[in-house]
N, C-alpha and C positions, 0 to 999 in steps of 0.2 A: 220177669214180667212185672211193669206198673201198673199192678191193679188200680190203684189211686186215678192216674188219667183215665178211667173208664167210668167214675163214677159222675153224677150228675147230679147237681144240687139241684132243687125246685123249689122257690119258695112259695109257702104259703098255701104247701099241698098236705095234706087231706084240708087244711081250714087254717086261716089267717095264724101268724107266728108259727108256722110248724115249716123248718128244713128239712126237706126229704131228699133223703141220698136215694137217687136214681141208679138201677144194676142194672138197667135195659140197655143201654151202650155195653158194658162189659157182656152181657147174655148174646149182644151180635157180635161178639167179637168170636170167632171158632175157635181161635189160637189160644184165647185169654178163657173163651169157658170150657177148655180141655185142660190148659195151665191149673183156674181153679179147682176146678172138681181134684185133679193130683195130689193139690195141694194140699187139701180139707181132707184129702183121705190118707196121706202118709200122715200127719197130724193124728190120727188115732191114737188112744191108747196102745204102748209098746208092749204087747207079749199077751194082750186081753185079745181075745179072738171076738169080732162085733157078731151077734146074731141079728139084727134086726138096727136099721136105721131108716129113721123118721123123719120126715121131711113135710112140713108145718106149710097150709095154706097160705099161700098158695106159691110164691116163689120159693119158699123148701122145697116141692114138689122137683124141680128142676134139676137142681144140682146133688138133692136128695138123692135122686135117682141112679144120678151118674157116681155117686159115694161108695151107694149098696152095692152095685154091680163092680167097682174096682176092690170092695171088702168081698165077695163073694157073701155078701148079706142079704136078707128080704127086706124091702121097702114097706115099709107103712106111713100109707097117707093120713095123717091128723087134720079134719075140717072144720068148717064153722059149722052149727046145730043145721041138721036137718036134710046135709050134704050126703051122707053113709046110707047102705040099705039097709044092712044087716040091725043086730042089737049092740047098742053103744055105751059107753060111760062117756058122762061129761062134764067142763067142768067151767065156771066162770073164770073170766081175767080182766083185771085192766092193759088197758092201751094207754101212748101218753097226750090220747085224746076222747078217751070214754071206754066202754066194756064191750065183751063180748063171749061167746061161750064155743067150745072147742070141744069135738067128740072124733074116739078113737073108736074103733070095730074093736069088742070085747072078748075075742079068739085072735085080736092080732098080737100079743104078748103072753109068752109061755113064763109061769113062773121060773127066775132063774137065768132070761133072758138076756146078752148083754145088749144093751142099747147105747148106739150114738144118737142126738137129738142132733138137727140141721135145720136151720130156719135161716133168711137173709138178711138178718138184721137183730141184733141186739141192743134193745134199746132199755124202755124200763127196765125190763126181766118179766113182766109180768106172761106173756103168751109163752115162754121157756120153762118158766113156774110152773104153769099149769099143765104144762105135758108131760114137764116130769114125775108130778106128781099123778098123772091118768097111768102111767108104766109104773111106777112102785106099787098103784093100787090094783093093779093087774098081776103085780109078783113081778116086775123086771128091774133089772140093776141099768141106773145112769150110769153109765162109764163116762160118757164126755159131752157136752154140747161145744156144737163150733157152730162158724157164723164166716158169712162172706166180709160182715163192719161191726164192729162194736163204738156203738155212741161212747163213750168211757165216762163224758160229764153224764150222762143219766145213772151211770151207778144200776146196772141192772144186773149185772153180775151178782153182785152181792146177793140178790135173791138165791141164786143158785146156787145148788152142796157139790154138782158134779165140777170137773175141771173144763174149765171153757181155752178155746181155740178161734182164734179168727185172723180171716188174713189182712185188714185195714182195722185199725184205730182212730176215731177222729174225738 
């Protein structure tokens, strides 16, 4: 599968100089977001059993989903402040166009947890930073963050201790 012809440049989206890789073409693609999802989820960690994968507002949510249920894992949604009912931790991050603040439900990570992080896009590292850091402060082990694209000139990896996976480079 070319995930590559599914993506969609935009410029000048969220605000002037910013390319935005569009995944809404590959998300109507049925063939290509069953492809993906496979693919993000044999990519796991080999021989670590995942408890719990996470799937970052709002397009993690998505393919998040489809992750957990191929690992036989629980899904936790990670939102922007104010999203959750329950009692939350939270935690600021940059974007690489200003900040924002990301809260996980505080019974959703059992100490000792393994966790996959899943967001659509790698880019600073800054929003991947900060959730993994919300799961270690819960007591849960990063096993891996993946990703639908890793930007690579942003260097956002680098933030991250766990092992990243994605299936486009740009």
């Amino acid at each position: 599968m070319e995930f590559n012809q599914l993506i969609r440049d935009i410029q000048d989206f969220p605000k002037e100089g910013i390319l935005f890789k569009d995944i809404t073409p590959l998300l109507g693609s049925p063939k290509a977001l069953v492809a993906a999802a496979d693919r993000l989820a044999a990519v796991s960690p080999e021989g670590i059993s995942i408890d719990k994968v996470i799937g970052i507002e709002a397009r993690g949510f998505i393919l998040g989903s489809m992750i957990a249920e191929r690992l036989e894992a629980g899904f936790v949604p990670v939102r922007k402040k104010g999203k959750l009912p329950f009692t939350t931790k939270q935690r600021q991050y940059g974007l690489e166009y200003g900040t924002d603040v990301l809260e996980i439900h505080t019974d959703a990570i059992q100490p000792g947890d393994h966790v996959l992080v899943h967001d659509d896009v790698l880019a600073t590292g800054g929003t991947a930073k900060a959730v993994c850091e919300l799961v270690e402060e819960l007591g849960g082990i990063v096993v891996q963050c993946n990703f639908i694209m890793e930007l690579t000139f942003l260097d956002g990896g680098s933030k991250l201790k766990a092992p990243i996976q994605s299936l486009l480079q740009y």
